[in-house]
C-alpha positions in Angstrom: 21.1 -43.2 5.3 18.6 -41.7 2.8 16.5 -44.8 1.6 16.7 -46.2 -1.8 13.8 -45.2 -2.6 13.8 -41.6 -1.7 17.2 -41.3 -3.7 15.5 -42.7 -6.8 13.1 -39.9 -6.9 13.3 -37.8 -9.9 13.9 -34.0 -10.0 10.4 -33.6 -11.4 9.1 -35.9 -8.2 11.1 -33.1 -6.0 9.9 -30.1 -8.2 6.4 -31.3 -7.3 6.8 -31.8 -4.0 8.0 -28.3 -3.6 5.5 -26.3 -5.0 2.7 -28.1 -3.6 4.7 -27.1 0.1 6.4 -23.6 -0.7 3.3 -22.3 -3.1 0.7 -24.3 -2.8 1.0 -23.9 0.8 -0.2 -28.0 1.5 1.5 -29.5 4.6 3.7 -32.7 3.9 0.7 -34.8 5.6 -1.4 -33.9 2.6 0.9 -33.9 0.3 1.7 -38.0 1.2 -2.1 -38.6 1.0 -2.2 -36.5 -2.6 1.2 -38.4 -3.9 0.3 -41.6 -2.1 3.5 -41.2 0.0 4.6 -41.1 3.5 4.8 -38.1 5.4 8.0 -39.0 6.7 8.7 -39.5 2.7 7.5 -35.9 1.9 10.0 -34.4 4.3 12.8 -36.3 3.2 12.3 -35.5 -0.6 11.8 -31.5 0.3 15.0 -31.7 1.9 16.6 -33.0 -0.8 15.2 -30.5 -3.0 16.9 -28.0 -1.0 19.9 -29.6 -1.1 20.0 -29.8 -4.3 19.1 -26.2 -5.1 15.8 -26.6 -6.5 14.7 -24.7 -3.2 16.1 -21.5 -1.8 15.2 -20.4 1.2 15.9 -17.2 2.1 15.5 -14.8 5.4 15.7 -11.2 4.8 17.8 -8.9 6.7 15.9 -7.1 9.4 16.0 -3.4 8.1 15.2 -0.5 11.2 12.5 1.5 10.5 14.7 4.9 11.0 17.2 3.2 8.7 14.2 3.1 6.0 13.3 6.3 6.4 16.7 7.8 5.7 17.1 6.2 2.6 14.5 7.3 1.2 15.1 10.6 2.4 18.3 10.5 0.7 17.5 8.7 -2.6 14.0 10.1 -2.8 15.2 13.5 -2.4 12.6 14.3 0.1 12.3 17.2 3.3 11.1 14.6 5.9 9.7 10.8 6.1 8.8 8.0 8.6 8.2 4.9 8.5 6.5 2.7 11.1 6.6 -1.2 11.5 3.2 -1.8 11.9 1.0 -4.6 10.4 -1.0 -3.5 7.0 -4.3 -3.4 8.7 -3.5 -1.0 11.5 -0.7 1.4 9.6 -2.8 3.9 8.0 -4.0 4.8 11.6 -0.3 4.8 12.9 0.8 7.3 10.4 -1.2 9.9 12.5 1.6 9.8 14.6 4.5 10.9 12.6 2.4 13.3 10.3 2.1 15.2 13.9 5.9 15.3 14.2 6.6 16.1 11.0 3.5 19.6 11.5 5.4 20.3 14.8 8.4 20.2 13.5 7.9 22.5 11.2 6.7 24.7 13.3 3.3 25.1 12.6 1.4 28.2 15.0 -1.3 30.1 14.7 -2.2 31.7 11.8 -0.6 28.9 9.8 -2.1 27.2 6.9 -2.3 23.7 6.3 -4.5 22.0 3.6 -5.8 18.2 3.7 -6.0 16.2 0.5 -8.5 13.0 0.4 -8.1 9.5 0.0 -8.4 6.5 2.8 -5.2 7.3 4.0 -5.7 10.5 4.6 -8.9 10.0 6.2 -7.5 7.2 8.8 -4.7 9.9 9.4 -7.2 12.8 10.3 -9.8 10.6 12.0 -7.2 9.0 14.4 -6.3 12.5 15.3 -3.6 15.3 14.7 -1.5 17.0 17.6 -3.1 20.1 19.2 -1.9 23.4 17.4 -3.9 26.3 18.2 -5.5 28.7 15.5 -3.8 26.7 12.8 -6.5 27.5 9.9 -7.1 24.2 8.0 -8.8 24.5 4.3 -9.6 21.6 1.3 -6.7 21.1 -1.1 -9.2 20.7 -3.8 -12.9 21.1 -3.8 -15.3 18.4 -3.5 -17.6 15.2 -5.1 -20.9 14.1 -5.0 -19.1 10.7 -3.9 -20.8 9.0 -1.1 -17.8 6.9 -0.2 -16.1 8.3 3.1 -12.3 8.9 1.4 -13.7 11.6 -1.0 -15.1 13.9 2.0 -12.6 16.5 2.0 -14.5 19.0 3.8 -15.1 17.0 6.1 -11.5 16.1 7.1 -10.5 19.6 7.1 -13.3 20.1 9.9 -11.7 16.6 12.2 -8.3 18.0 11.4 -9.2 21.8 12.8 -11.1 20.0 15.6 -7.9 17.9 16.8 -5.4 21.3 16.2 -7.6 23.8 17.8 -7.9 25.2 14.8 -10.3 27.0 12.3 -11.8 25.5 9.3 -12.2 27.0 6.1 -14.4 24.8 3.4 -14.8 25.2 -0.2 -18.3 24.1 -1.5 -17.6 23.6 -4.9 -16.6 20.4 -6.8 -13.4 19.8 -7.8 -14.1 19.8 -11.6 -16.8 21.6 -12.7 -17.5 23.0 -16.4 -15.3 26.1 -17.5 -18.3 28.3 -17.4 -19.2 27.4 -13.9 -15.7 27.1 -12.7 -15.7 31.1 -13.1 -18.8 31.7 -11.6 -17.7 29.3 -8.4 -14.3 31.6 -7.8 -16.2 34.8 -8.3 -18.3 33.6 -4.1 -16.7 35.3 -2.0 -16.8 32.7 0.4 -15.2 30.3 -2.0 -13.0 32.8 -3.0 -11.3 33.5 0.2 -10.6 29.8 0.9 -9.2 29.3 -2.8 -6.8 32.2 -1.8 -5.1 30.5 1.3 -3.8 28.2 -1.0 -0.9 31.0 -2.3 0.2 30.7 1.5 -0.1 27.0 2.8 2.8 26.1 5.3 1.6 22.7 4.9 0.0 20.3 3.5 -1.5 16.4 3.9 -2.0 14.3 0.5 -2.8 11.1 -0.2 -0.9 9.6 -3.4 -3.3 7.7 -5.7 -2.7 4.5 -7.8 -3.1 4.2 -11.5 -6.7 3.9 -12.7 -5.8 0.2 -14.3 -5.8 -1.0 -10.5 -8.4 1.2 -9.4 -12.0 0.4 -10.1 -13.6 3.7 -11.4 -16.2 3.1 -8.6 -13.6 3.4 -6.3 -11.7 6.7 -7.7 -14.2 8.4 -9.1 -12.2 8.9 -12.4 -13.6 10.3 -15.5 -13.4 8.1 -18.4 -10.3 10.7 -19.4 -8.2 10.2 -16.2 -9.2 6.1 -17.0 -7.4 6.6 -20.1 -4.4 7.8 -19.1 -2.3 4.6 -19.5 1.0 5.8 -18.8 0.3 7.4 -15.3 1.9 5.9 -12.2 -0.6 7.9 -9.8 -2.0 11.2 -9.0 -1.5 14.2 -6.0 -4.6 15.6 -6.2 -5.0 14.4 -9.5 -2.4 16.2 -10.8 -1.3 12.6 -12.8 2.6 12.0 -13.6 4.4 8.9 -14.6 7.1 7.1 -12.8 10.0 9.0 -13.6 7.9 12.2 -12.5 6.9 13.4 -15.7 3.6 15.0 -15.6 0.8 13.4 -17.4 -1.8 16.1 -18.5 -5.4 15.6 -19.3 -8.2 17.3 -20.2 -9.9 18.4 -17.3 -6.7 19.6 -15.4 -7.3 23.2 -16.1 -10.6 23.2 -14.7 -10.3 21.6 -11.2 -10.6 23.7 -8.3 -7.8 22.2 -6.6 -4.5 23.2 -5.5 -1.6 23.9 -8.4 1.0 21.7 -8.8 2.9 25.1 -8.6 1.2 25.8 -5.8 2.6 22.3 -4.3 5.8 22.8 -5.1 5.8 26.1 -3.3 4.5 24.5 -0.2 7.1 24.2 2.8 6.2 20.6 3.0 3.6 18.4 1.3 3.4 15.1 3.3 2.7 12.2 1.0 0.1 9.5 3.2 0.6 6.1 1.5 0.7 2.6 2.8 0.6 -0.4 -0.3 3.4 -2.1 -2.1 1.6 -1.8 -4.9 1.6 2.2 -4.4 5.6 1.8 -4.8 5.9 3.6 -8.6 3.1 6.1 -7.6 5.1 7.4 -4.5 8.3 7.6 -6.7 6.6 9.3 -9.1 5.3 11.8 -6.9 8.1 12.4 -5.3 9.9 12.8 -8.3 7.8 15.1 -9.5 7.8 17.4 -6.6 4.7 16.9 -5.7 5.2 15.6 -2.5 8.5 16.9 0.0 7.8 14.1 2.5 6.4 10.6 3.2 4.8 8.5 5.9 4.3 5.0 5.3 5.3 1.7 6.4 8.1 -0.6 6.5 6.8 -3.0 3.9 5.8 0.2 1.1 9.4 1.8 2.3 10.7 -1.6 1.2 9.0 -1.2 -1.8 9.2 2.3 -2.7 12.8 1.9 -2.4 13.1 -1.7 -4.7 11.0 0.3 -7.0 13.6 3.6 -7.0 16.5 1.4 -8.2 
């Protein structure tokens, strides 16, 4: 029998008690000392609250990672994707694993181009190691910053990535968005020259996808105060910046990066998007949707996501 007292107890008393558990996170002991209550109180008004609908409890169904991956393969309209179950700390690392698949799968040989975009989960891919792939040449997907932070280095992923393949690097020293002026005096180098042209014949490519600048500190993207003020962009490839429904959002500085196209992405075989983050779910659609990216690797929690976020 639930005691008289406990039935007395109004829905507000039950509201509390509820959001102090379920949000507040308090266990019942501290919510009897708080309320001036029992414990054994506290767990007999919680479950009346469920039972009287106030609290829902819900367990989701367990969704397989291959089953994730296929839909959004199918509703994302993408080449290839993976997803891993992995906890959020350690998945950027995992991905390394199925971006290998995907570059063998392909079959990527000798004399085969892949390029390597930055971003932290590009890095973690290429510093956790790619499979071996002899005389695969690598080269930037866009050229450079004078960005001390370790996601920006593109040159130097290109030269982990060759060193895991077997492969040969190619580097572009030049940044990604200089003036006009010295934008034609930078593709005039030879040396530049001949890495800019590989992009016309990349087999493959590894990109991270890039959040919109209102949850992205400038510190931490590097963004001019232009790319800032693009308010409606869901994210960037490369920052080539496009909206959620895959529009592309132009600025001014896109026609002077030395980076690749978004023509030039399109053309690509396959252009593996690198993106773990529930909060990256619109961005991913976007890219995808924009053609900026033919595959994904992520985990199950941003498939989740990703897929909420599709409709």
């Amino acid at each position: 029998m639930v005691p008289a007292s406990d039935q007395s107890a109004s829905r507000a008393m039950l509201h509390t008690v509820a959001k102090l558990h379920y949000e507040a996170e308090m266990s019942q002991v501290d919510i009897a000392k708080k309320l001036g209550l029992s414990a054994a109180t506290i767990s007999r008004l919680l479950q009346r609250a469920r039972a009287e609908g106030i609290v829902s409890i819900q367990v989701r169904d367990l969704v397989e990672p291959d089953e994730l991956a296929r839909e959004l393969q199918r509703k994302l309209g993408l080449k290839a994707a993976a997803v891993i179950d992995a906890p959020s700390t350690g998945a950027v690392g995992a991905l390394a694993g199925p971006v290998g698949d995907m570059l063998k799968d392909i079959g990527l040989k000798a004399g085969s181009v892949l390029a390597i975009g930055w971003g932290r989960a590009v890095r973690g891919v290429v510093e956790t190691g790619l499979p071996a792939i002899s005389g695969v040449l690598t080269v930037p997907a866009t050229g450079g910053m004078q960005q001390q932070h370790a996601h920006f280095q593109v040159n130097e992923f290109v030269r982990l990535a060759a060193q895991h393949l077997g492969g040969l690097p190619q580097f572009i020293h030049a940044p990604y968005l200089p003036t006009a002026e010295s934008r034609k005096a930078l593709l005039a180098d030879p040396a530049i020259a001949d890495s800019v042209a590989l992009w016309d014949r990349v087999d493959a490519a590894i990109v991270g996808v890039g959040l919109p600048h209102a949850q992205n500190s400038p510190d931490a993207s590097a963004a001019t105060p232009d790319e800032q003020a693009l308010s409606e962009a869901a994210g960037d490839v490369i920052r080539h910046y496009f909206d959620a429904a895959g529009k592309i959002t132009d600025w001014e500085g896109e026609s002077r990066m030395i980076a690749m196209s978004r023509e030039q992405l399109r053309r690509t075989p396959l252009v593996i998007g690198v993106a773990v983050g529930e909060n990256k779910a619109a961005a991913i659609v976007g890219a995808a949707r924009a053609g900026l990216i033919s595959a994904l690797a992520t985990d199950a929690r941003t498939a989740e996501a990703v897929l909420s976020a599709n409709g």
